[in-house]
C-alpha positions as CSV (number, residue, x, y, z in Angstrom):
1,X,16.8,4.8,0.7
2,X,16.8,5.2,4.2
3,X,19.8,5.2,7.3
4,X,18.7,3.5,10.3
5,X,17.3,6.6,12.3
6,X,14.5,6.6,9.0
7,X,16.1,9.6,7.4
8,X,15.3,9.8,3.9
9,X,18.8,10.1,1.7
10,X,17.6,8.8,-1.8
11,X,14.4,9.3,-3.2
12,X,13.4,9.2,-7.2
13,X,10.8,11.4,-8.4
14,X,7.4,8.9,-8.2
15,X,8.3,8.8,-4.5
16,X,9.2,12.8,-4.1
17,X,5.9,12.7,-5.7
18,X,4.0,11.0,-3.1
19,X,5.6,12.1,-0.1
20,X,5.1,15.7,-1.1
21,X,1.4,14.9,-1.2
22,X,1.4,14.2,2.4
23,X,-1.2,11.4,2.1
24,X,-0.4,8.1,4.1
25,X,3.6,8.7,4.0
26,X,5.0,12.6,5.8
27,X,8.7,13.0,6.0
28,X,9.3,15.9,8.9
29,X,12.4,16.6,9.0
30,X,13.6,14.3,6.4
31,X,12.3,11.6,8.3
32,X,9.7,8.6,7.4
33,X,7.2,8.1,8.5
34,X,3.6,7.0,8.3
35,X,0.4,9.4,8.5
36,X,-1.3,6.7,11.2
37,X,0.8,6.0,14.3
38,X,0.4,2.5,14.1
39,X,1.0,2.2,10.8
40,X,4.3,4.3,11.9
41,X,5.2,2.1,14.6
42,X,5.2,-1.0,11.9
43,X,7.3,0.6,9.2
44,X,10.0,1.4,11.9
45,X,9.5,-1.9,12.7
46,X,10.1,-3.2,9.5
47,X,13.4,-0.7,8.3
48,X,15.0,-1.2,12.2
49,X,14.7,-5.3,10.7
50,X,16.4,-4.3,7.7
51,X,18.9,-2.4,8.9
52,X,20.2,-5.4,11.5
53,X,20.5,-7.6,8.1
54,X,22.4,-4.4,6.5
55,X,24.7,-4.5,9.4
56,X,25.0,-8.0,10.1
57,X,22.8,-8.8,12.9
58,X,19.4,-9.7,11.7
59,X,18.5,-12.1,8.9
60,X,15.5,-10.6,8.5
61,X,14.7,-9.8,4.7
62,X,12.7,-7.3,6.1
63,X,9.1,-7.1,5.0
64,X,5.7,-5.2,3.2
65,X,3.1,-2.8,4.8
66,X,0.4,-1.1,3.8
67,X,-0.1,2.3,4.1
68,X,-3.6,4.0,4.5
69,X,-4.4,7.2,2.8
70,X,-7.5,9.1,2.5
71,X,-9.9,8.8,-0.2
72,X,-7.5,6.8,-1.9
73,X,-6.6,2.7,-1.8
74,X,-3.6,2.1,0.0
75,X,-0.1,2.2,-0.6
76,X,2.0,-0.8,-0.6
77,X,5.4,-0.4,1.1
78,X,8.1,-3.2,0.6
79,X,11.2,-2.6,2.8
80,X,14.9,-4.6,2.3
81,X,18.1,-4.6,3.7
82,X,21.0,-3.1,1.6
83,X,24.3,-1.9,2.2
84,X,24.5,0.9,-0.3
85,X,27.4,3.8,-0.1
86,X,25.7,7.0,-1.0
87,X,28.5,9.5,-0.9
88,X,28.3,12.4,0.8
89,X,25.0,11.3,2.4
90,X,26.3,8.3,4.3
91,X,25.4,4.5,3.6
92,X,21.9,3.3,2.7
93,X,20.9,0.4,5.7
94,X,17.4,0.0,3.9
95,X,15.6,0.4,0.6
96,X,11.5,1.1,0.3
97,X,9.9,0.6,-2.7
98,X,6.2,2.2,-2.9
99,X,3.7,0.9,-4.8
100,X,0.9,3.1,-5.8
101,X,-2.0,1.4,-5.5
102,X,-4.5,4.1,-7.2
103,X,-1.7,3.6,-10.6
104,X,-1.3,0.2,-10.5
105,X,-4.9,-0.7,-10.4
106,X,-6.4,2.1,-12.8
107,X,-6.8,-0.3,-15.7
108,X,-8.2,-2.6,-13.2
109,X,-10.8,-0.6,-12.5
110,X,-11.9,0.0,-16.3
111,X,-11.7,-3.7,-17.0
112,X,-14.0,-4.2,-13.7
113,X,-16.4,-1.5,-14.8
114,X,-16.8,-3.7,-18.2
115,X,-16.4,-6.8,-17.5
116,X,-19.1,-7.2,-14.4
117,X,-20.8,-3.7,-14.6
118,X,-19.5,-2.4,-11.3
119,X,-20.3,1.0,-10.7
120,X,-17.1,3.8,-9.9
121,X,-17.8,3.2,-6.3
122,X,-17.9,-0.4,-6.5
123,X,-15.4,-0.5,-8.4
124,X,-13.5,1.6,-5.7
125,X,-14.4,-0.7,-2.5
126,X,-14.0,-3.9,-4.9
127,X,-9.8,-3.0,-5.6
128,X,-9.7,-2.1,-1.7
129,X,-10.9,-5.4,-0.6
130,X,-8.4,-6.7,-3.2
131,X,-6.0,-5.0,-1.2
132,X,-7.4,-6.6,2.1
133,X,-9.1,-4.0,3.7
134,X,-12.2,-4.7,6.1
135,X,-15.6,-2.6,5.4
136,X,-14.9,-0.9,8.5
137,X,-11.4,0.2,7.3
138,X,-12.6,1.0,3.9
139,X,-15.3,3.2,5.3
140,X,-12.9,5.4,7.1
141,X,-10.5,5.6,3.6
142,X,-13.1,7.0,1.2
143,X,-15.3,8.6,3.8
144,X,-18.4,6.8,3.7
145,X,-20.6,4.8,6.2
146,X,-20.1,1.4,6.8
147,X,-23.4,0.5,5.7
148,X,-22.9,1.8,2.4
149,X,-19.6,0.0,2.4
150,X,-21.3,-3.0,2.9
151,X,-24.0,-2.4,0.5
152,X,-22.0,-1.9,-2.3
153,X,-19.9,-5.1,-0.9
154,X,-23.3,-7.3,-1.8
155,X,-23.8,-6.0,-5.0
156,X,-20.2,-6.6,-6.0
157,X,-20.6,-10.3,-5.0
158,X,-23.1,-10.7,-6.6
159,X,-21.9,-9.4,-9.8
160,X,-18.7,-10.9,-9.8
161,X,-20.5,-14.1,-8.8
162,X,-18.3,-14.3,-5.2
163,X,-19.4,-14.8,-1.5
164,X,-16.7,-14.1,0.0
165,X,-13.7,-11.2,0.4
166,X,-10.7,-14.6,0.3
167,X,-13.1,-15.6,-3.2
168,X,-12.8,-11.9,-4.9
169,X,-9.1,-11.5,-4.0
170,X,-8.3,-14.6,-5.4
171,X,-10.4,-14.1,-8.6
172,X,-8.6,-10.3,-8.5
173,X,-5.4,-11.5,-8.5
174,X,-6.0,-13.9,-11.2
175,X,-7.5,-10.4,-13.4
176,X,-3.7,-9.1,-12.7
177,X,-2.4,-12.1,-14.0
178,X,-4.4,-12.6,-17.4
179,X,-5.7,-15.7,-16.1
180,X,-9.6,-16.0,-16.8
């Protein structure tokens, strides 16, 4: 839970846990904030949003961002207005909830592996293209060229019998959903 100048003054554990890590999400001075400036400049964005709804002059419901991270897929921010009384530590104008995309998409990655033969790395660039991410921005994540990025983009078409990146996120979604 954040106050409008972005200071942290609830966090649980998962997110102590990912701040404390300092990839894609830093807190200096109990602050936060994104790794990437732009990324930065969105989420403060998105909370200053939230926080007008919290006090009453916005009707923003605020909004979701994802955040970059090296070598890893990308975390998914969702920020909302709230109102919340925390004590000693002031009220609450906006809530984040972090989604992890490397946990949520671990059984994904097993099922992909399986079900289409996708190697660990295509597997990889397959759940970031899920997530949206261009080859170009993928390539800078996991710290490869883009060439190879788009390599291993072919060969996942072609296994998962796609042709394009709309195609596999819509058949991905469906995966997370149990349809077939």
């Amino acid at each position: 839970m954040l106050r409008s100048d972005m200071l942290i003054i609830f966090s649980n554990r998962a997110a102590e846990r990912i701040l404390s890590a300092g990839n894609g999400l830093k807190c200096p001075q109990g602050r936060l904030l994104a790794g990437d400036s732009i990324e930065s400049q969105r989420l403060q964005q998105l909370v200053s949003r939230a926080v007008a709804t919290a006090k009453g002059k916005g009707l923003s419901a605020a909004g979701s961002i994802s955040i970059s991270r090296r070598r890893l897929p990308a975390l998914r921010l969702t920020i909302s207005p709230t109102g919340l009384d925390i004590s000693s530590t002031g009220v609450a104008h906006a809530v984040v909830f972090i989604s992890d995309c490397e946990k949520r998409n671990g059984a994904n990655r097993v099922n992909l592996s399986a079900a289409f033969r996708l190697t660990p790395a295509e597997c990889r660039v397959a759940i970031l293209l899920g997530d949206g991410l261009a080859p170009r921005k993928i390539a800078g994540t996991i710290g490869v060229s883009e060439n190879t990025v788009r390599s291993q983009v072919k060969s996942i078409y072609s296994k998962i019998g796609v042709r394009r990146q709309a195609e596999l996120i819509r058949f991905l979604l469906g995966l997370q959903n149990g349809e077939p």
